[in-house]
C-alpha positions as CSV (number, residue, x, y, z in Angstrom):
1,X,-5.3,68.2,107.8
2,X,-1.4,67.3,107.2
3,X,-0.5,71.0,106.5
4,X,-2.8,72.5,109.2
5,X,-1.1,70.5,111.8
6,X,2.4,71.2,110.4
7,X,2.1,74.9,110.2
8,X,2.4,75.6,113.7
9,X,6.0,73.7,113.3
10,X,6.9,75.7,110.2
11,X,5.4,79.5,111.9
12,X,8.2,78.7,114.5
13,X,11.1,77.3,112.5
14,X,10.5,80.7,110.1
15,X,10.4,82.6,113.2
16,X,13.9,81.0,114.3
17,X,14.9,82.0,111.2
18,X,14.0,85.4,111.2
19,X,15.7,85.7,115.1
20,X,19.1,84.0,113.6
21,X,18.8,86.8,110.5
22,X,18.3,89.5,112.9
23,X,21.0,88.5,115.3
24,X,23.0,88.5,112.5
25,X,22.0,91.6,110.9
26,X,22.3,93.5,114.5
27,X,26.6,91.4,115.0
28,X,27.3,92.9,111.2
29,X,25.4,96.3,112.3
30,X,28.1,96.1,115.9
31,X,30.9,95.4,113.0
32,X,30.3,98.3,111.2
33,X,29.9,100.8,113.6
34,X,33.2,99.4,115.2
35,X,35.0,99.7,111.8
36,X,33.7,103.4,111.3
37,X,34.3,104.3,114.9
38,X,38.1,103.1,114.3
39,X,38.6,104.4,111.0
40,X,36.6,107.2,110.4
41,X,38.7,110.1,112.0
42,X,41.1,108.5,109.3
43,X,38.7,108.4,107.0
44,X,37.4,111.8,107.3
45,X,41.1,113.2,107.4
46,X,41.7,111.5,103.5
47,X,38.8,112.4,102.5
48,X,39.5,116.3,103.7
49,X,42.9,116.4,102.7
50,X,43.1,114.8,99.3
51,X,45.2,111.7,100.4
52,X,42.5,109.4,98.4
53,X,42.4,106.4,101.0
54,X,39.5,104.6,101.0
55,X,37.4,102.9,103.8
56,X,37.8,99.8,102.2
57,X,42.1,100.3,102.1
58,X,41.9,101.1,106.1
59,X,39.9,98.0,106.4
60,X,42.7,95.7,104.2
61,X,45.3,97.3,105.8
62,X,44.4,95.8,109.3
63,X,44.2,92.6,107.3
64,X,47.6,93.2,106.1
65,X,48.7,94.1,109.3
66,X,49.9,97.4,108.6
67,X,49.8,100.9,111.0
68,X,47.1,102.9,108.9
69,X,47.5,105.9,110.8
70,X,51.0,106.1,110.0
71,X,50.2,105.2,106.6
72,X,47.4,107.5,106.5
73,X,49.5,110.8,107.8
74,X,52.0,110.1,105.8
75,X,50.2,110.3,102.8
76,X,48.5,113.5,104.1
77,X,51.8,115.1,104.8
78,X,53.1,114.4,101.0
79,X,49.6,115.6,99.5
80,X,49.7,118.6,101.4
81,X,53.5,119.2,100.7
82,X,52.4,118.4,97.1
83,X,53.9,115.6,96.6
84,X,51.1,112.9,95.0
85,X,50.5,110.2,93.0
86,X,52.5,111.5,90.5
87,X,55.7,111.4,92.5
88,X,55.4,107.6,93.5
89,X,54.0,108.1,96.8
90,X,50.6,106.0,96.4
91,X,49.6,103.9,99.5
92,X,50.6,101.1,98.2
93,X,54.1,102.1,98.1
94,X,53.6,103.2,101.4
95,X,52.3,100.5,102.4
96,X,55.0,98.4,100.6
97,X,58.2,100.2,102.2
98,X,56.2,99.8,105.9
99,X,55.8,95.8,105.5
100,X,59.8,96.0,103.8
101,X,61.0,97.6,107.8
102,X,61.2,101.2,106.0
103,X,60.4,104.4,108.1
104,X,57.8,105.7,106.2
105,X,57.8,109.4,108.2
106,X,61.2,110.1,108.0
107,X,61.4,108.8,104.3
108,X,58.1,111.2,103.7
109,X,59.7,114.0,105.7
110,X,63.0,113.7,103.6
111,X,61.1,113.7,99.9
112,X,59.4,117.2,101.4
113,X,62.8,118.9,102.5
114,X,63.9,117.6,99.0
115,X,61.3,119.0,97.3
116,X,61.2,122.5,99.2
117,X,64.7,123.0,98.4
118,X,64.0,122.7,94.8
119,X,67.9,121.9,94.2
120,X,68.1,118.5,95.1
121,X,66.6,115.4,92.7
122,X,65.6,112.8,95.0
123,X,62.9,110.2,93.9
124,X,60.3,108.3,96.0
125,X,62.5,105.2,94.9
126,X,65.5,106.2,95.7
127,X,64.2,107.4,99.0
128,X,63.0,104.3,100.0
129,X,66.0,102.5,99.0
130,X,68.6,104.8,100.7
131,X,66.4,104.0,104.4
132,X,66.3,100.3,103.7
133,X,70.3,100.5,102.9
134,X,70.4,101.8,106.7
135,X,70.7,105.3,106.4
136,X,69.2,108.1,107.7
137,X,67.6,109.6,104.8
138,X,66.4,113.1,106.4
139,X,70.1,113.7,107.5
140,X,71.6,112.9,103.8
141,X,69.1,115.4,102.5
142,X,69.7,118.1,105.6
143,X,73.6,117.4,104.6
144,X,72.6,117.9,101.1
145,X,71.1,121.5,101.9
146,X,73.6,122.7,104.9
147,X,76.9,121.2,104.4
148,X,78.5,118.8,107.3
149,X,82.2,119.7,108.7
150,X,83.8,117.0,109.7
151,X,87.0,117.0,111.8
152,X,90.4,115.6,110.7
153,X,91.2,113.8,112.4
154,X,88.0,112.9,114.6
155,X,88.0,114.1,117.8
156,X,87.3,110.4,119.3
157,X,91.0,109.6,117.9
158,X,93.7,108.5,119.7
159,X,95.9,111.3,118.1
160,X,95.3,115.0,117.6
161,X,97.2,116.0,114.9
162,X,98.0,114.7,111.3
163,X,102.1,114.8,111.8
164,X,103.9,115.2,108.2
165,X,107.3,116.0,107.5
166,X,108.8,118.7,104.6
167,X,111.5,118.1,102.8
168,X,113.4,119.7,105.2
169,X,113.0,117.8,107.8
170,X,110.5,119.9,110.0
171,X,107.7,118.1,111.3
172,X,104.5,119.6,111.0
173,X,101.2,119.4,113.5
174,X,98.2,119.9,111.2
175,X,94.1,120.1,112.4
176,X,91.9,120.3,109.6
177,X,88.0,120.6,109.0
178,X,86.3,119.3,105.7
179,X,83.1,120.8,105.1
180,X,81.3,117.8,102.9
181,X,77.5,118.2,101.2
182,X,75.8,114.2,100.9
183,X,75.6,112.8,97.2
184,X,72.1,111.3,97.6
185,X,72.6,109.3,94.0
186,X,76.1,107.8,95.5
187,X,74.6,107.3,99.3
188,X,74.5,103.7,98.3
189,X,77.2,102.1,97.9
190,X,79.5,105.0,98.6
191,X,82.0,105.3,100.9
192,X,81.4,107.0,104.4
193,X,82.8,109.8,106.2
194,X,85.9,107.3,107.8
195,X,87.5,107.0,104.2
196,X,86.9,111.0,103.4
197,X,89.4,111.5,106.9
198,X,91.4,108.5,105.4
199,X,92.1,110.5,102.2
200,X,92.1,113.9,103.4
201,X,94.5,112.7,106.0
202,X,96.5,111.4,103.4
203,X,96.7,114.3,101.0
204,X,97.5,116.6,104.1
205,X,100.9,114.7,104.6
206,X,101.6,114.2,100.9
207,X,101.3,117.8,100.1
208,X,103.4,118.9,103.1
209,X,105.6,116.6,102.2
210,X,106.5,118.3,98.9
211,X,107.1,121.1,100.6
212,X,110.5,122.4,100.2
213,X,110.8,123.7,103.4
214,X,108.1,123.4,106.8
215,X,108.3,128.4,106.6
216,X,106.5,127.6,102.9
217,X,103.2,125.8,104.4
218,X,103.2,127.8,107.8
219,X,103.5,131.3,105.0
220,X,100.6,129.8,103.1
221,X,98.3,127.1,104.3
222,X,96.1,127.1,101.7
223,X,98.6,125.1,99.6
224,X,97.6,122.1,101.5
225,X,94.1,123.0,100.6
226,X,94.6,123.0,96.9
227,X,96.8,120.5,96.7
228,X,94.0,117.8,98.3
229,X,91.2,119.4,96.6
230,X,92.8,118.8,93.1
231,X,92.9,115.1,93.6
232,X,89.3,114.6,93.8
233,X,89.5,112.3,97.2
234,X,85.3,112.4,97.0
235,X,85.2,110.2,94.4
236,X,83.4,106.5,95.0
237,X,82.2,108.2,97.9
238,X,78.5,109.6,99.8
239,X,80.3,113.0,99.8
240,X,81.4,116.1,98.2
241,X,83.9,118.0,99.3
242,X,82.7,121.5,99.3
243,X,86.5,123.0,101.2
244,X,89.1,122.3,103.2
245,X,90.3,124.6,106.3
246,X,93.2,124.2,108.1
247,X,92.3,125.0,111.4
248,X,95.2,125.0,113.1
249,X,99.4,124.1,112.3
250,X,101.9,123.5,115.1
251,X,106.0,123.0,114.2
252,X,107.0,119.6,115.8
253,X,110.3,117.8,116.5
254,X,113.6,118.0,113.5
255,X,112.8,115.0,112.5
256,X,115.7,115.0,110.0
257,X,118.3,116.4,112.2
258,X,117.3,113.5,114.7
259,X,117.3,111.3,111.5
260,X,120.7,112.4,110.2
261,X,122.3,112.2,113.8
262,X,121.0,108.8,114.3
263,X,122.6,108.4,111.3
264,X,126.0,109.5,112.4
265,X,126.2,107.3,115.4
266,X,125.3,104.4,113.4
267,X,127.8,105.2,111.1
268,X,130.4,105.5,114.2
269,X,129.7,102.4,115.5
270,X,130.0,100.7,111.8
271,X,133.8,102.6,112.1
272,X,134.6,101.4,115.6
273,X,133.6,98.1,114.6
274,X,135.8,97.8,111.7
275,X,138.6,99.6,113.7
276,X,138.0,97.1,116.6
277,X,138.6,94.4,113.4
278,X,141.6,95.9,112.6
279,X,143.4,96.1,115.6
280,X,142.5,92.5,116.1
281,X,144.1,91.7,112.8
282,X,147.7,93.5,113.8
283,X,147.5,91.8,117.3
284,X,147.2,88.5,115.5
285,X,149.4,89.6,112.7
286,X,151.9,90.1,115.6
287,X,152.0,87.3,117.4
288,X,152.3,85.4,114.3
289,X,155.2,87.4,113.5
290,X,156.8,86.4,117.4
291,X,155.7,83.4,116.8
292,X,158.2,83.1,113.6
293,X,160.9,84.6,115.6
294,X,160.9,82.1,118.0
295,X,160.6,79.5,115.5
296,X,163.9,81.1,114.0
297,X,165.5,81.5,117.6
298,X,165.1,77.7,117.7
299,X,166.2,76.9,114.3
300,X,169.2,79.0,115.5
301,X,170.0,76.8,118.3
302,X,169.6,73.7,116.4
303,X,172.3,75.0,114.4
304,X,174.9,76.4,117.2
305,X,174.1,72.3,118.6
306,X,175.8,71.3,115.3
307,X,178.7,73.1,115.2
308,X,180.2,71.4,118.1
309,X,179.5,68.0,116.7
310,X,180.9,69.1,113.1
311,X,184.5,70.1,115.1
312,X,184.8,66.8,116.8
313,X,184.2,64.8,113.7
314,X,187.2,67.7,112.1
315,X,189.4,66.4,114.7
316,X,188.6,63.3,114.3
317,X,189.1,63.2,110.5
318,X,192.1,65.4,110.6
319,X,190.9,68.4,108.9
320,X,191.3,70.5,111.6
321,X,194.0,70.9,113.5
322,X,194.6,72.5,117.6
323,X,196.1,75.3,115.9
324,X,193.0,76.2,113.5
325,X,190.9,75.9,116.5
326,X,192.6,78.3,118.7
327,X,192.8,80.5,115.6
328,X,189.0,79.9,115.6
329,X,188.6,80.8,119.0
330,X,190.7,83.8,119.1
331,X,188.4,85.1,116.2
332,X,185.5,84.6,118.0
333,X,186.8,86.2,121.2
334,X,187.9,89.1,119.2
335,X,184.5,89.5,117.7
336,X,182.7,89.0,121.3
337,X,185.2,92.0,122.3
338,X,184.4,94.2,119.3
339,X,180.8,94.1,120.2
340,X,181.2,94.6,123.6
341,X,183.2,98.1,122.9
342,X,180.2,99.0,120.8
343,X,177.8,98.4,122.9
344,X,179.6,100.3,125.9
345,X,180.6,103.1,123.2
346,X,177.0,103.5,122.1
347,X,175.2,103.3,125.4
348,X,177.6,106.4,126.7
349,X,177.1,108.3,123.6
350,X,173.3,107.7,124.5
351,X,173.7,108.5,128.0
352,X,175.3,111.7,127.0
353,X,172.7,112.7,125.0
């Protein structure tokens, strides 16, 4: 009686049940047909090509938050470029260098051109690492196959013209181009274009200026070009210099004749100045020199002062009498007159003349 009464209760829990199960069933059912809807063009599209993705790696990659269809073509384009598994590029590298910030195109794009130009060695590894370094890994490869000119110095610069100077003094205007081909095994780490116009520029001025004379580079330019290739200035760089052209050579100022009369007025203001010093030493020297003769000239009168006193104290002591005096004085007046006549004789004789 117990179960007869309880199996209307259990016919409608099992039916409950069933309803839950089927909603379920029917939600999963939506699911799927969603998930295929999204992913089955990609799907299909792996499964035509080769690329070897799996429903279930379209699914994960949602989970991982990952673009499949970026993931998904790129995979295509290597398979069909014939590049596989075999070269690294699996979708889970792919994957990987997406999730890193790589560019997965361009670093798929680059590994084809590498690989159709059959001269350049570039792995999936070094690929990848050369786009998460920051560079443009399809342009290093393009550089690679069709060599880069670059201008020296850049156009964007302040000056146009390297200016050097040969030995004999001749300035020299100098445009050159340097056609450069990308080392992809030193793009990381190695220097950039700005220190291959640093040392170009460089070696441009130091060959011209071992120049003999500015008529021996403007006969043959191409000494500059040999002189800066045979110093290897690509070394530690992202470049190899393929050639350098010198575009164009223009004759400047005479630098050393400006030089060399600079250096003569310096020089003539160095003698003026020490000429100046001079003169100033013979002013000073001379007024030293009247400066003695007066001291003399006063000594002088100091001693005529005494001679009067010393004949008073000869009078007074008796050792000169009024008859040595006159005698004295008649001396003296006959000296005074001598001089005179001399004077007056040799002022006529000059007058006559």
């Amino acid at each position: 009686m117990h179960i007869l009464e309880n199996m209307p209760l259990m016919a409608g829990w099992w039916n409950n049940v069933i309803i839950f199960g089927l909603l379920a069933l029917g939600l999963f059912m939506l699911l799927m047909i969603g998930i295929m809807a999204f992913y089955f063009r990609l799907w299909i599209q792996s499964i035509w090509t080769g690329a070897g993705i799996t429903i279930l790696d379209l699914i994960g990659m949602s989970f991982r938050n990952v673009n499949a269809k970026m993931i998904v073509r790129g995979k295509i384009m290597a398979v069909q470029a014939g590049l596989g598994d075999s070269s690294g590029i699996t979708s889970k590298a792919l994957e990987a260098h997406y999730l890193a910030g790589g560019n997965v195109p361009q670093v798929i794009k680059a590994m084809i051109a590498a690989n159709k130009a059959k001269t350049i060695q570039l792995t999936f590894r070094e690929a990848t690492a050369i786009d998460l370094a920051g560079r443009d890994v399809l342009e290093a490869v393009q550089t690679s196959v069709y060599p880069k000119v670059i201008d020296c110095p850049p156009r964007n610069a302040k000056k146009t013209s390297l200016d050097a100077m040969a030995k004999n003094g001749i300035q020299l205007k100098v445009k050159a181009r340097v056609t450069v081909r990308a080392n992809l095994q030193k793009l990381i780490g190695g220097a950039t274009e700005e220190t291959i116009i640093g040392r170009v520029g460089e070696g441009i001025v130091s060959a011209i200026g071992s120049a003999a004379t500015h008529s021996e580079v403007l006969e043959n330019p191409d000494m500059i070009s040999r002189a800066v290739l045979s110093r290897r200035l690509d070394a530690n760089t992202a470049f190899e210099i393929v050639s350098i052209d010198i575009a164009d050579i223009d004759v400047g100022e005479n630098i050393g004749a400006r030089l060399q009369a600079d250096q003569a007025e310096a020089d003539t203001q160095v003698a003026r100045a020490r000429a100046e010093g001079r003169r100033a030493m013979a002013v000073a020297e001379e007024r030293e020199n009247l400066a003695e003769i007066e001291n003399a000239r006063s000594m002088l009168v100091d001693a005529e002062a005494e001679v009067p006193k010393a004949i008073a104290e000869a009078f007074q002591t008796g050792r000169l009498s009024i008859m040595d005096y006159y005698s004295l004085r008649n001396v003296q007046a006959d000296t005074d007159m001598r001089k005179s006549i001399a004077i007056s004789s040799g002022g006529s004789t000059n007058s006559n003349k």
